[in-house]
PAZAPA-4460 file (N, C-alpha, C; in steps of 0.05 Angstrom, whole numbers, plus 32768, in hexadecimal, padded with zeros to 4 digits):
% residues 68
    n_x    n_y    n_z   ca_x   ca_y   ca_z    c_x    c_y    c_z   seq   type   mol
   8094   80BB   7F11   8094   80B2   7F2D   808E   80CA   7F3F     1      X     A
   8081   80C6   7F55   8077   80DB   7F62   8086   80DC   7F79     2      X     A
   808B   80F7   7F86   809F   80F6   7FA0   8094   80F9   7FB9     3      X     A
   8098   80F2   7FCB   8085   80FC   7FE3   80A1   8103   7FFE     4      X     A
   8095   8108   800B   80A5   8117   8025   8097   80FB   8032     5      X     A
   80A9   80F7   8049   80A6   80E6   806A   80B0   80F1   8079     6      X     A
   809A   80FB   808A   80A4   810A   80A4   8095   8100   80BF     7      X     A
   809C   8106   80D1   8097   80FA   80EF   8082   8119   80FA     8      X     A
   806B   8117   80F9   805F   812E   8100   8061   8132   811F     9      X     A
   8055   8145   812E   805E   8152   814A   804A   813C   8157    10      X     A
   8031   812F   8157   802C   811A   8160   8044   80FE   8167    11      X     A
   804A   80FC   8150   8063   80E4   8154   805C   80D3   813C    12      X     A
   804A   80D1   8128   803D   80C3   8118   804E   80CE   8101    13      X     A
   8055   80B1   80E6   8058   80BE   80D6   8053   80C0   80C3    14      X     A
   804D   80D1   80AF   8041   80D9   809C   8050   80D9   807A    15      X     A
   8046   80CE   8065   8050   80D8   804B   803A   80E7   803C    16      X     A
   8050   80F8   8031   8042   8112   8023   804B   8107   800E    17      X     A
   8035   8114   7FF1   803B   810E   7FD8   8043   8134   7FCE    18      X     A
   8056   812C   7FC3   8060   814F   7FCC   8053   815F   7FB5    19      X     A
   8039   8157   7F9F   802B   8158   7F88   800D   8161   7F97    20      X     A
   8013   815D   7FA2   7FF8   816B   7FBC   8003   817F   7FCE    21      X     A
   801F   818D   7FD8   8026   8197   7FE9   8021   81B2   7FE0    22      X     A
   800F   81C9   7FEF   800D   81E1   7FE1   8028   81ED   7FF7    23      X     A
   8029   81F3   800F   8042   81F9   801A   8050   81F2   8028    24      X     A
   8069   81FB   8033   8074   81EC   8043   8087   81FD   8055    25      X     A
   807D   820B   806D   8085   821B   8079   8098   8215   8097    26      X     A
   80AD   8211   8092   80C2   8217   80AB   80B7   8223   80C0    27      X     A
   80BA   821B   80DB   80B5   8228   80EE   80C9   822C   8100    28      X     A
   80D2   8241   8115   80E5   8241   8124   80E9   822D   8139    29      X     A
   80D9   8218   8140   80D1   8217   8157   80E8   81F2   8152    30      X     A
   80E9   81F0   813B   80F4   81CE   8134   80DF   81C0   8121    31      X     A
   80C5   81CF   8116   80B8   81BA   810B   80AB   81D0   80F6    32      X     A
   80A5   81C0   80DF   8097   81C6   80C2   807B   81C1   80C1    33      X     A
   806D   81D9   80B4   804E   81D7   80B3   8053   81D2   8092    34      X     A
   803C   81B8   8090   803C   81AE   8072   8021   81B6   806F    35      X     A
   8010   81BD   8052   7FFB   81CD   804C   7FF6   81C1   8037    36      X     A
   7FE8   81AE   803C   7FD7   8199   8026   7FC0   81A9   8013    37      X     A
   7FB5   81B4   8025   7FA0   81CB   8018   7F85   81C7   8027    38      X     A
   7F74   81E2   8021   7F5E   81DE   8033   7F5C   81E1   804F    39      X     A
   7F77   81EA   8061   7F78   81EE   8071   7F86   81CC   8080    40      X     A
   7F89   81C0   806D   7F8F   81A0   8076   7FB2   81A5   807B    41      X     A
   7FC0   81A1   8096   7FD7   81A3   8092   7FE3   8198   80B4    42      X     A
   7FFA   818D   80A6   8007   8186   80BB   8020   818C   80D4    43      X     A
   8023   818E   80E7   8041   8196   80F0   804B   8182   80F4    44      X     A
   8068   8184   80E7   8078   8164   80EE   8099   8174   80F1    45      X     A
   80A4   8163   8100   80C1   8169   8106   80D7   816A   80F1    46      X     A
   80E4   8183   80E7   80E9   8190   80D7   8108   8174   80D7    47      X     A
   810E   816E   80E5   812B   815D   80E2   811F   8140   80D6    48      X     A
   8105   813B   80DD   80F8   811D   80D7   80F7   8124   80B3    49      X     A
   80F6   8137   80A8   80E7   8130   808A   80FF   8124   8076    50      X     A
   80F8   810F   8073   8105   810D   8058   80F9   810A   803A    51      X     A
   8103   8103   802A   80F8   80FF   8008   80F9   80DF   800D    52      X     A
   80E0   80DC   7FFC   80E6   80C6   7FF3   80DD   80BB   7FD1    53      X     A
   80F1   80BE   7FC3   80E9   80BA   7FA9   80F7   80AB   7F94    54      X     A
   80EC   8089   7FAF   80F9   8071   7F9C   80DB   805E   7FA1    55      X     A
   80D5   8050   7F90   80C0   803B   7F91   80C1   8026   7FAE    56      X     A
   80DB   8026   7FAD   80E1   800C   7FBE   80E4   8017   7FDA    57      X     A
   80E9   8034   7FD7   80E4   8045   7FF5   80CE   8046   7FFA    58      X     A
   80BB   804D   7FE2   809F   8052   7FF6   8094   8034   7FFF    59      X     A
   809A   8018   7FF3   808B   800A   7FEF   8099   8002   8012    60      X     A
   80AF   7FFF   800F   80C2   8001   802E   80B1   800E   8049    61      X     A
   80A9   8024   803B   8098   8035   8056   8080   8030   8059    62      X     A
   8071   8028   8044   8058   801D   803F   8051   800B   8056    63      X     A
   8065   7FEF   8056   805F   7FD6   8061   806F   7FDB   807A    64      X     A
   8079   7FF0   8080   8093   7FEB   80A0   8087   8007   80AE    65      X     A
   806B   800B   80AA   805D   8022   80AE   804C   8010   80C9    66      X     A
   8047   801D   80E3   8043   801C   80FC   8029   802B   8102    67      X     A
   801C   8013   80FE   7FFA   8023   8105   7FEC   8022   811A    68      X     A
***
């Protein structure tokens, strides 16, 4: 089973990371986390928003209650 992070990025949108792709994950002082997908691909999201999620029925939860 694969785990991914859900976090609320500094836009307001939120995002799941598959954390099998995550090359870093750098704290910032400021309240919010730069995530580093790779390639220069990376996101800032609010360091209190991230959580794990690594149950089936969580992602499938966030999947469908996801706000587009």
């Amino acid at each position: 089973m694969q785990i991914f992070i859900r976090a609320t990025t500094t836009e307001g949108k939120i995002e799941l990371f598959n954390t099998e792709r995550i090359l870093t994950i750098q704290p910032k002082k400021n309240g919010t986390t730069k995530i580093l997908m790779g390639a220069g691909l990376y996101w800032d999201v609010i360091t209190d928003s991230i959580e794990i999620i690594d149950c089936i029925n969580d992602l499938l939860t966030e999947i469908r209650g996801a706000k587009l």
